[in-house]
Structures are given as C-alpha cells and as structure tokens.
VMD Tcl script that draws the C-alpha trace (Angstrom):
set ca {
  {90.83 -127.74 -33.62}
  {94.13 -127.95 -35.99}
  {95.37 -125.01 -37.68}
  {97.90 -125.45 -40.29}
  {99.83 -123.04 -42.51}
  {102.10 -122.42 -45.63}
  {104.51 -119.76 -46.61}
  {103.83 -119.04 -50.25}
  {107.17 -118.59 -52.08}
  {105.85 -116.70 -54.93}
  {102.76 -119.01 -55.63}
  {98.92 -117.50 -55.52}
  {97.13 -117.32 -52.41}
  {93.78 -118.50 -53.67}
  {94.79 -121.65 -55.07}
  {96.99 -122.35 -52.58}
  {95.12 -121.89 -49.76}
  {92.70 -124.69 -50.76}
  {95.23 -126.91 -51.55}
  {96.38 -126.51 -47.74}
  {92.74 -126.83 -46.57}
  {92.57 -130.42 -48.89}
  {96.45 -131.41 -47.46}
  {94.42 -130.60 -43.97}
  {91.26 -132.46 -44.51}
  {93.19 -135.56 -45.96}
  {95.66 -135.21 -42.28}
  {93.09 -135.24 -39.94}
  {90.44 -137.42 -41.95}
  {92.06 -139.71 -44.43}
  {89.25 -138.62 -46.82}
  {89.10 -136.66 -50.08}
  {87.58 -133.19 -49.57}
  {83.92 -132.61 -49.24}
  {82.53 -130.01 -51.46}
  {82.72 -126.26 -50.65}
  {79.44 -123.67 -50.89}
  {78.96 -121.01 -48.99}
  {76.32 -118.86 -47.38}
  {74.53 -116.10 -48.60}
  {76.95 -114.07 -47.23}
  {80.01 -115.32 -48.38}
  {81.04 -117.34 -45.73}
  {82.52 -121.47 -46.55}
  {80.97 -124.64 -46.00}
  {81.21 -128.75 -46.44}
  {77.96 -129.19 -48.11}
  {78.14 -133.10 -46.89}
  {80.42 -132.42 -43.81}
  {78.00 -130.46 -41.06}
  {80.08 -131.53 -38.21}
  {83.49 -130.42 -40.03}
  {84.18 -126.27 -39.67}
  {86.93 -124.79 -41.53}
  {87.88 -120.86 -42.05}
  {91.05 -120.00 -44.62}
  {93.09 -116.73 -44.72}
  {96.01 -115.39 -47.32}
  {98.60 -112.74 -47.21}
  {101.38 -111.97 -49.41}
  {103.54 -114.26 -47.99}
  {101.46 -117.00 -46.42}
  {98.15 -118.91 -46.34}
  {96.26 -119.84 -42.65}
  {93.71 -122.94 -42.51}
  {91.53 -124.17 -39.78}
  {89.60 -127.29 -38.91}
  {87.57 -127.78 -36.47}
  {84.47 -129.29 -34.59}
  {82.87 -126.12 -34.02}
  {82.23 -122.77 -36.16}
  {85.71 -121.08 -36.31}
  {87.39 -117.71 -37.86}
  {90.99 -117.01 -38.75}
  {92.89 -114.28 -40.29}
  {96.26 -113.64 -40.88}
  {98.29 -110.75 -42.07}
  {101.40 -109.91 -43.70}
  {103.79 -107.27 -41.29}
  {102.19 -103.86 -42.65}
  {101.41 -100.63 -40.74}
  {97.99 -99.57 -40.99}
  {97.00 -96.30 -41.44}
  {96.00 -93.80 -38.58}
  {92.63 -93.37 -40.16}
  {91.97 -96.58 -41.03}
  {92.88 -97.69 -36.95}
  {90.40 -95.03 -36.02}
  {87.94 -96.01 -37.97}
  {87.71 -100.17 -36.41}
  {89.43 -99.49 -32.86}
  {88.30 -97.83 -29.69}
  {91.16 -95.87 -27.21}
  {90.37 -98.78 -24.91}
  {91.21 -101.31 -27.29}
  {94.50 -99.62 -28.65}
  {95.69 -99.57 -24.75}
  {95.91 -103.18 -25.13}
  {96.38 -104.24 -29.04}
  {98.91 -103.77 -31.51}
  {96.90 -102.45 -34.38}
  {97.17 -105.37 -36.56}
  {96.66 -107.87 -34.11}
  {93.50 -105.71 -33.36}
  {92.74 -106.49 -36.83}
  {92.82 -110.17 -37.43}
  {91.00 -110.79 -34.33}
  {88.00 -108.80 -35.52}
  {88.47 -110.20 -38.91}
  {88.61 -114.10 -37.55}
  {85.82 -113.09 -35.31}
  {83.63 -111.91 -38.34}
  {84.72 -115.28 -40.18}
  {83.28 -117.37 -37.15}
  {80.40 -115.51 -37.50}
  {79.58 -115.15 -40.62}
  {78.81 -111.32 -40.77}
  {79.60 -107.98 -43.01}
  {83.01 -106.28 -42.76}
  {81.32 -103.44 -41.37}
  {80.62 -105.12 -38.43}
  {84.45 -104.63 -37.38}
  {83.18 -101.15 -36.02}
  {80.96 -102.39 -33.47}
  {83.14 -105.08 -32.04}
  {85.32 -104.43 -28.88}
  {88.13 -106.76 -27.60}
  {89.70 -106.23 -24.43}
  {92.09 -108.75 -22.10}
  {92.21 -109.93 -18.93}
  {96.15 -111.18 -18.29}
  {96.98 -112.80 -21.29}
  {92.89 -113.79 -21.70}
  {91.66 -112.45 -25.13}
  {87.84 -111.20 -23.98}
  {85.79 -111.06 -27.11}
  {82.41 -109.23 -27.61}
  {80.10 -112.71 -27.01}
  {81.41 -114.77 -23.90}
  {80.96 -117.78 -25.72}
  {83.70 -117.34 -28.44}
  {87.04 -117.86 -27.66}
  {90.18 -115.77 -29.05}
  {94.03 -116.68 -29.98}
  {96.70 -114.10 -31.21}
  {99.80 -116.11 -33.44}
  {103.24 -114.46 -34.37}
  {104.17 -116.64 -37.47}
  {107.74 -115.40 -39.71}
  {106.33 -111.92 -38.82}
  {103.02 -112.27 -39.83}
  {100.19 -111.93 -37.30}
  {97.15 -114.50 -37.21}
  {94.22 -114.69 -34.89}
  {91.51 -117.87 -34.43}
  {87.85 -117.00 -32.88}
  {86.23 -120.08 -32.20}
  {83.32 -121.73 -30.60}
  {85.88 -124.04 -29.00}
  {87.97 -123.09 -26.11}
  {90.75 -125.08 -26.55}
  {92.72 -123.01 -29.83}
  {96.18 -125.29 -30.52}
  {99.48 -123.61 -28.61}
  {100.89 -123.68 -31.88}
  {100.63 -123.92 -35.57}
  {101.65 -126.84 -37.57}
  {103.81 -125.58 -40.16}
  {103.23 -127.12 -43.90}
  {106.13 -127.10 -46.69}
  {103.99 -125.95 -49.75}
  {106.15 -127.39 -52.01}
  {106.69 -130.98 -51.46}
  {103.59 -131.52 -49.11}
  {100.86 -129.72 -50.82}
  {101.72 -130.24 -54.49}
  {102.95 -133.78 -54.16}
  {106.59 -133.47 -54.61}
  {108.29 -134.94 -51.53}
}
mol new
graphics top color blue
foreach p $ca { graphics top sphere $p radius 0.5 }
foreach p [lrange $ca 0 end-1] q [lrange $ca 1 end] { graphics top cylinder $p $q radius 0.2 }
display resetview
C-alpha cells in the first residue's frame, strides 16, 4: 500500500484529488489511469484494474490518496473541533477514553470507505486500542492514525502493513506538470 498526499494552496479538492490519484497510478504503475465507476453505493472502482484498490479524501487544505492491493479506506480532515452533539452522536464513553474526537472520526470514516457502507453506519462501529494497536470492529481490517500539517488522516485496510509515513506530493509542479 502507498498513500500519497497534496496540500491544496487554494485549488479545488475534487479535481485535485484525482489528479493526485492519476500522479499515483502513473508512480507506482507507469500506466495511464484505468477508468473510475463506482458501486451502487457510491463507493470507487478501476473498471479494468480488479487487483488495483484506491480510496481518496479532501479537506480544505489538503487531498489524501491510497493504492493498494487490497480494499482500503482513508479519510482525512482539516484541524476543526467537532461539536459535543455531533461526538455523541458517532462515539461511545469507551471510545472517547482513548480517541481524540477527530481522529475518532476519520477512522470510522476510512473504515466505511474500505467497506463500502452508509454514513450511518459510523454509529454502530467501535474502535478501541491495545498499546499503540488500533483494534477495529472486524479483526481482519487493519487501522493507521496520520498527523499531516495539522490535519488528521486515518487508512483501514485489508492489508496489515499501512506505510510509516506519507509520501508528500508538491501539487504544483508534480501534479499539473510544471516542474
């Protein structure tokens, strides 16, 4: 698995996060990318790529994207407090003992982009950690929490070996051809 990521500098998330996923898939591949559909419920493909897994994520300030071998999830979010009500309403007591809020947050989020389900899952899932172990609600999924220029990103994946680190793109020259 290789996760790379952008910071924005004023440009839009959307387009920019699938330039990063093509600057990715051209990195690891040497190959132009492979079409994109996605499932009935929302979630990405490569129509002619089964073996290749990808998930994408954008804040305000950057954009997240991961390839790998196996069915993966990121998220990533911008520094933000989130509401007491909203915290009550997707974390348990138990989880809150051992999660910053928002890191709470883009785990459950990646997880439901592995997975494929509903938002509204993100009130039946329960993380919890053993040492620095992330323990995730099906033993088979793996979990990673990132600190990125103050952002927070998490990767759920069907692999267990999620990178150290991050590989850090420069949007400008890399992605839009201007080095």
């Amino acid at each position: 698995m290789k996760l790379y990521c952008t910071p924005l500098h004023g440009q839009d998330g959307r387009k920019t996060v699938y330039s990063l996923l093509e600057y990715a898939f051209r990195t690891e591949h040497g190959e132009t990318l492979p079409e994109i559909k996605k499932t009935p419920n929302g979630k990405p493909y490569f129509l002619t790529r089964a073996d290749m897994h990808f998930s994408l994520s954008h804040t305000k300030t950057h954009v997240l994207c991961a390839l790998s071998n196996t069915p993966v999830g990121v998220d990533m979010e911008s520094p933000r407090t989130i509401s007491p009500r909203a915290v009550k309403f997707f974390a348990s007591a138990e989880e809150l003992s051992m999660f910053e809020p928002l890191d709470l947050w883009v785990l459950k989020e990646s997880y439901i982009k592995l997975t494929g389900d509903r938002l509204m899952s993100v009130t039946k899932l329960r993380f919890s950690r053993q040492g620095d172990t992330i323990i995730t609600p099906d033993e088979m999924v793996s979990a990673k929490l990132y600190h990125i220029d103050g952002c927070r990103a998490a990767v759920c994946a069907l692999d267990s070996d999620s990178p150290s680190s991050i590989e850090l793109v420069n949007s400008s020259c890399d992605l839009f051809g201007l080095a």
